[in-house]
N, C-alpha and C positions, 0 to 999 in steps of 0.2 A: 951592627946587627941587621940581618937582612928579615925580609919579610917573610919568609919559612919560619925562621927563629921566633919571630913576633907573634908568628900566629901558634904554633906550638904553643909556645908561652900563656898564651891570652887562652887557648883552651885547655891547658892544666888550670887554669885559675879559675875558668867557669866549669869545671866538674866540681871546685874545693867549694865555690857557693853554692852550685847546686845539693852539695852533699851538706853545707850546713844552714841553708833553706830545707830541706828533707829532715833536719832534726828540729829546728827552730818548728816549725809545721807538726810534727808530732808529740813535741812541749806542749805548743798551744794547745791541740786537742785533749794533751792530758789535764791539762788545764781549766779549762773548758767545762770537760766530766767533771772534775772534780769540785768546780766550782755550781754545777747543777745537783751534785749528791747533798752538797752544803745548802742548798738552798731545798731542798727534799724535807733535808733533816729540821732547818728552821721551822721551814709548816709544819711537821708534824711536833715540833715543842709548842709552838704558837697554840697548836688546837687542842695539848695536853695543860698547857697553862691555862686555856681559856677552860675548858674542861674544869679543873679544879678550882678556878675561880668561885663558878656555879655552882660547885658543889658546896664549900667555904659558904657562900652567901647566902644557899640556900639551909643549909645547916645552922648558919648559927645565924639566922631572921628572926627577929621578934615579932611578935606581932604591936600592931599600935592600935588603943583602944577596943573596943567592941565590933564584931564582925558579925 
């Protein structure tokens, strides 16, 4: 194999990683999103759980003693 052939060779092989670096690359980003919408969604249950708590606590408090 001469070195035309090698180098031909060697750059079909770096278009096929660059082509699957280019998708691997926009995996992650979806990725990424999707793991920042999941974290979106968490705070806003956190602050409807914490929400509800207080309402829960404040609902059913008794009072203790004389005020």
């Amino acid at each position: 194999m001469d070195n035309e052939e090698q180098i031909k060779k060697l750059k079909h092989r770096n278009k096929e990683y660059k082509k699957i670096i280019e998708e691997l690359q926009s995996e992650n980003t979806m990725l990424w999103d999707y793991l920042e919408e999941i974290r979106e969604q968490e705070k806003q249950l956190m602050s409807e759980i914490g929400l509800a708590i207080d309402d829960y606590l404040v609902h059913n408090m008794k009072p203790i003693g004389d005020a």
